[in-house]
N, C-alpha and C positions, 0 to 999 in steps of 0.2 A: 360757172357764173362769176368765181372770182374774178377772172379777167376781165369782165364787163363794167364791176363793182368799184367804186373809189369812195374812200371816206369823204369826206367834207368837214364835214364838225361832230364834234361830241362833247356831249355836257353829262360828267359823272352826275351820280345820285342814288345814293346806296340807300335803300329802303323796302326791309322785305327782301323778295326776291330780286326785285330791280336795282341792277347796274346802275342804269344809265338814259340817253337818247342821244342818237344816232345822225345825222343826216348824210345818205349817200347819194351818188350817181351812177342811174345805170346806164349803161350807152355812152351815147353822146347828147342826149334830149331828155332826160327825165330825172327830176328832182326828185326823191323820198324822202321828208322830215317827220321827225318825231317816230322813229322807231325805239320802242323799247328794245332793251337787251336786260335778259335775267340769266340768274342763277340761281337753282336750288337742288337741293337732294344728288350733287355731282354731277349737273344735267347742266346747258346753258342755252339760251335761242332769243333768238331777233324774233319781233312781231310787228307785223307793218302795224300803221296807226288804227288806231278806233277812237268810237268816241262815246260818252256815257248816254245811256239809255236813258228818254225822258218819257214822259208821260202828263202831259201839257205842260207844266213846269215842276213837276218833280222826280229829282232823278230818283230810278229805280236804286232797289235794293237789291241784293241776295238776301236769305235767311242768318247770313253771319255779319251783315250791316254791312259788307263790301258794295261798293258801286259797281253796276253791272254795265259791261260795255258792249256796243256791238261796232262789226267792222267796218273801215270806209271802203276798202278794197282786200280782195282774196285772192290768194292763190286759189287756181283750180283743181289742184294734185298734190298730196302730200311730198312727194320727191321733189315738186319746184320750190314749195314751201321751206322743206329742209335744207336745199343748195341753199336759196337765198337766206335763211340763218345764218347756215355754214359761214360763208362769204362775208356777212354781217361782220358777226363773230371777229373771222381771222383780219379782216379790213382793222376792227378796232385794236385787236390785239398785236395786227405789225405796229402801230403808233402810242397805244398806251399801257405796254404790257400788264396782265392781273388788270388791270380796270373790269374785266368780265368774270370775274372769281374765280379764273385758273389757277 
């Protein structure tokens, strides 16, 4: 998938586990903005976007006061899900090295 994958822009923003956000292209026709990329526990991954869960106008919670998000779009298999981190990932890290907690 790397080879499909090109960065575009990336805006750091170290908080928590999250890196950053992303915007790449895949193809020749398709924007992705606003991917997270984290780090934690020696682990790191791209998440396509979501958005917070509302419930007329108020957003939901977890039990630990986090905002609860759900997806805009999925992968449909864990192995595509993983390449496209993958790819995320090394997109960001040819252009800003350690920006992803390597």
């Amino acid at each position: 998938m790397a080879e499909f994958l090109s960065l575009l822009e990336w805006k750091p923003l170290a908080r928590n586990s999250l890196r950053g956000f992303a915007t790449v292209r895949l193809g020749k026709a398709l924007k992705i903005a606003d991917i997270s990329v984290h780090c934690a526990n020696g682990k790191r991954w791209a998440s396509l976007p979501s958005k917070p869960q509302i419930n007329g106008e108020t957003v939901q919670k977890d039990d630990r006061g986090k905002i609860k998000y759900i997806p805009i779009v999925q992968w449909l298999d864990r192995e595509s899900a993983d390449r496209f981190s993958n790819a995320v990932i090394e997109a960001v890290e040819a252009q800003h090295p350690g920006d992803t907690g390597a």
